[in-house]
C-alpha positions in Angstrom: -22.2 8.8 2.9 -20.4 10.7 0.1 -17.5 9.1 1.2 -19.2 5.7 0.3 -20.1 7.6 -3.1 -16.9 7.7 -4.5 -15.5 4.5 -2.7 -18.5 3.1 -5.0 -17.6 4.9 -8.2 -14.1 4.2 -7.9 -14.3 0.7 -7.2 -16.5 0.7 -10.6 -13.7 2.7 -12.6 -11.5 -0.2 -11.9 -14.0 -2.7 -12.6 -15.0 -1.3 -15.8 -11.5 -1.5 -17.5 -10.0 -5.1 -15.2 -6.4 -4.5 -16.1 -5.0 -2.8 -12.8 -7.4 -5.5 -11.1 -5.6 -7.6 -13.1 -2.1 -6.6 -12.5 -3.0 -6.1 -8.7 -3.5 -9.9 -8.5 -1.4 -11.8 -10.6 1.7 -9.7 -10.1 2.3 -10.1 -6.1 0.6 -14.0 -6.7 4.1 -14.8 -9.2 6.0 -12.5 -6.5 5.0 -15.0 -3.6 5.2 -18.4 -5.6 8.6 -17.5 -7.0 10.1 -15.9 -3.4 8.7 -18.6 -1.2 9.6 -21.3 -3.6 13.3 -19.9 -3.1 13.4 -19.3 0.1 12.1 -23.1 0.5 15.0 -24.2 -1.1 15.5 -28.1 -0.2 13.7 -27.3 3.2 9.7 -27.6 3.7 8.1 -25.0 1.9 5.3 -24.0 4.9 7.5 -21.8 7.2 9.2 -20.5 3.8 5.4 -19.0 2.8 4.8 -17.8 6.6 7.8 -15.4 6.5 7.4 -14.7 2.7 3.5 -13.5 2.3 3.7 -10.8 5.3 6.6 -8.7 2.7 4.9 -9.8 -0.7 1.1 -8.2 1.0 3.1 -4.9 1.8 5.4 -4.4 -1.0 4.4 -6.6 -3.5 1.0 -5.7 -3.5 -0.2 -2.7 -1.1 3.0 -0.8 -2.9 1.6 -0.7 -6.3 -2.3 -0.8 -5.4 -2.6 1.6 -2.8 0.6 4.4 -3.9 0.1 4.2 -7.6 -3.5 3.4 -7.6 -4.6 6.6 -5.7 -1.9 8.7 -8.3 -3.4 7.5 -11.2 -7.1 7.9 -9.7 -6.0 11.9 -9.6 -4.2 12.0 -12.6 -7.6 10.3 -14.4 -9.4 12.9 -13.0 -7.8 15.6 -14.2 -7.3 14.2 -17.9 -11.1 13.7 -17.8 -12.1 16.9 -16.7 -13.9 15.3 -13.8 -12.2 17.9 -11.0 -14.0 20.8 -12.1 -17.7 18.8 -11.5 -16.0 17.7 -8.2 -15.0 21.7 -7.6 -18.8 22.8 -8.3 -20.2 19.5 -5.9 -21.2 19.8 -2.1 -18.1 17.2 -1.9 -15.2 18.3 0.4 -11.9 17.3 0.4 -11.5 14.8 3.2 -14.7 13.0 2.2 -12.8 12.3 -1.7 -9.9 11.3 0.5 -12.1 9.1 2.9 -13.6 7.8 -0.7 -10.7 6.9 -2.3 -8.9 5.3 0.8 -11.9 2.8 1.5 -11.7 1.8 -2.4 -8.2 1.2 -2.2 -9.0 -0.4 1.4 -10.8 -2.9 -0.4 -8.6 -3.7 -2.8 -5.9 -4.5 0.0 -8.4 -6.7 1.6 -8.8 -9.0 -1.7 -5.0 -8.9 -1.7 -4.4 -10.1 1.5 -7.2 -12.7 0.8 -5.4 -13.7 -2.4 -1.7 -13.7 -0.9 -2.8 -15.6 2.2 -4.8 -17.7 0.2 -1.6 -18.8 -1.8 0.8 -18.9 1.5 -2.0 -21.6 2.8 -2.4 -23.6 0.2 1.3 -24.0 0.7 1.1 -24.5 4.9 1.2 -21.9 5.7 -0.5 -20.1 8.5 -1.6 -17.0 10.4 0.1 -17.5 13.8 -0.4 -14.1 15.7 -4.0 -11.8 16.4 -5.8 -11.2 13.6 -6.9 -8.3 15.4 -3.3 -6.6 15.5 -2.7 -8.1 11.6 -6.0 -5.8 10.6 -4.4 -2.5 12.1 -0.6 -3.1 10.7 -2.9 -3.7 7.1 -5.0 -0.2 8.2 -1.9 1.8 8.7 0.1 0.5 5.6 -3.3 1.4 3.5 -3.8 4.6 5.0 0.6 5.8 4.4 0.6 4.8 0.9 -3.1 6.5 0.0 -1.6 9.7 1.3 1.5 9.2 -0.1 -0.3 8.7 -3.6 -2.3 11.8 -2.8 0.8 13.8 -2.8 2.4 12.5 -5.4 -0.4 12.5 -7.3 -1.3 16.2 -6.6 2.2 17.4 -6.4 4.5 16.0 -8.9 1.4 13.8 -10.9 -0.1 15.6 -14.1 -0.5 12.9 -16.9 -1.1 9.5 -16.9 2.8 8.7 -18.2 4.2 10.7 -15.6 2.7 7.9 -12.9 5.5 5.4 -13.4 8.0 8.2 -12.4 7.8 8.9 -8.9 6.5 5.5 -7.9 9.5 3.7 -8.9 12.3 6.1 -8.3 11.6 6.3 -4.8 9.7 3.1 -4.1 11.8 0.5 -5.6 14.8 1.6 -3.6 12.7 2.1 -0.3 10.7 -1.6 -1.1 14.8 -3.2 -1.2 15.8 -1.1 2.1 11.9 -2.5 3.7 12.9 -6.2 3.7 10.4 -6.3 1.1 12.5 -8.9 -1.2 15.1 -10.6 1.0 15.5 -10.3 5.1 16.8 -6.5 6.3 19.6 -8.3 8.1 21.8 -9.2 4.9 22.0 -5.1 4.7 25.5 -3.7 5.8 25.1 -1.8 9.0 25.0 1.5 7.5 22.1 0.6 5.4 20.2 -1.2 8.1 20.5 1.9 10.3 19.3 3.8 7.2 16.1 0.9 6.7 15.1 2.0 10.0 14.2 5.5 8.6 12.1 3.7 6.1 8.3 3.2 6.5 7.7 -0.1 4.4 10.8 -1.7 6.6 8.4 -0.7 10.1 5.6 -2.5 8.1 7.1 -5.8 6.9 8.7 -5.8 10.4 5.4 -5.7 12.4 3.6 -7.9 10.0 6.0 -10.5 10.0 6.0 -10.7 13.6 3.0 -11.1 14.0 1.7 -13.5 11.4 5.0 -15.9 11.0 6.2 -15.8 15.0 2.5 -14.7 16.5 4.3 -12.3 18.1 1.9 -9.3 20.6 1.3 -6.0 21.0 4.2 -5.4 23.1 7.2 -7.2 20.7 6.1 -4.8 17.6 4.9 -1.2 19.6 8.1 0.2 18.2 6.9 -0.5 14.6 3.4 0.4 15.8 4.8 3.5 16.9 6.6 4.7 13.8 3.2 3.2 11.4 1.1 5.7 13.5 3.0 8.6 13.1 4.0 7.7 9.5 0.2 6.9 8.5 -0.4 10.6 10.3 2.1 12.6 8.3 0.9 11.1 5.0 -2.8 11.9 5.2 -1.7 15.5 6.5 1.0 16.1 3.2 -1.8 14.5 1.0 -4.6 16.4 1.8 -2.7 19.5 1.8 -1.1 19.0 -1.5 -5.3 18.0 -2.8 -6.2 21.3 -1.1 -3.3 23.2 -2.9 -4.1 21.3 -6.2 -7.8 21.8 -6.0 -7.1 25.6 -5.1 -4.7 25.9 -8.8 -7.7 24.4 -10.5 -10.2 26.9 -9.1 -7.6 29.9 -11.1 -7.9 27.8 -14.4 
């Protein structure tokens, strides 16, 4: 229930002031009609849409909602003042966590509603499980909300200092992912290297499955690596929250 609580009041936050909203829309809607329009090139532009929406939806769009978002929910908090009301609260940590991943959960949902909405109006189509599509979505959502928690409560302590970390070791890692152009243009030393990189396991999976309706059994590596990946970042992020919330208790 207190989870719900500050899913609520986040969600609000972002309605009150629209721009991240905003951003969050238009920025991986130009992303998909530009891409998919050159990937098209003098071919038909359905099957161009099919295997350019799964990378926009993760990199695109997840990338800047879901990391950032959750960095610049802590950093807000912190300019406001609000972590020392949270501190004196019946609110535990995992429950903010919980919170703030279902308000960012949501956001990915309208996304991937927006995204897909695009890649149909084009012809394009969802050709594998829904089912499996949800749970690739779940596990990108819940890596980059721990990621943001870490960076947000580690490195995170203004609202200028956002930008930073997000795109000195996103942009690179969204380029290695397959995020902008397919992973098997990369030189073989890179593409050994993509392999270490989560958004590259996520593209990979989702693109199976919605562009070649691939199973369960084609993308269990990817599955496997999301899993673990999803499991590290929640860990790193709420220890680096329980660290950060533990310096503000010595203010």
């Amino acid at each position: 229930m207190l989870s719900i609580t500050v899913a609520t009041r986040v969600l609000a936050e972002l309605w009150h002031s629209r721009r991240s909203l905003v951003f969050w829309a238009l920025f991986p809607s130009l992303m998909l009609l530009l891409f998919g329009s050159i990937r098209a090139g003098n071919a038909g532009t359905s099957d161009s849409f099919n295997y350019t929406a799964p990378g926009i939806l993760i990199g695109a769009a997840l990338f800047f909602s879901c990391l950032g978002g959750p960095i610049t929910t802590l950093v807000s908090e912190r300019e406001r003042n609000t972590l020392n009301r949270l501190l004196l609260s019946p609110l535990d940590g995992m429950s903010y966590f919980l919170g703030v991943a279902l308000a960012y959960l949501a956001i990915a949902a309208g996304q991937a509603v927006i995204v897909y909405g695009i890649a149909f109006a084009f012809g394009g189509s969802f050709a594998g499980s829904l089912p499996l599509g949800v749970l690739i979505l779940l596990l990108s959502v819940t890596s980059y909300v721990g990621l943001g928690f870490y960076f947000g409560s580690r490195f995170a302590r203004r609202t200028e200092d956002v930008n930073g970390p997000v795109a000195a070791i996103g942009v690179p890692l969204l380029v290695l992912g397959g995020t902008f152009f397919s992973p098997s243009v990369l030189p073989p030393y890179l593409l050994r290297l993509a392999h270490l990189d989560p958004i590259f396991h996520m593209n990979e999976a989702l693109d199976a499955v919605s562009a070649e309706g691939l199973g369960w059994t084609a993308i269990q590596d990817h599955l496997l690596f999301l899993i673990a990946f999803a499991a590290l970042s929640v860990v790193l992020g709420a220890r680096s929250y329980r660290s950060m919330l533990a310096r503000e208790r010595t203010l």
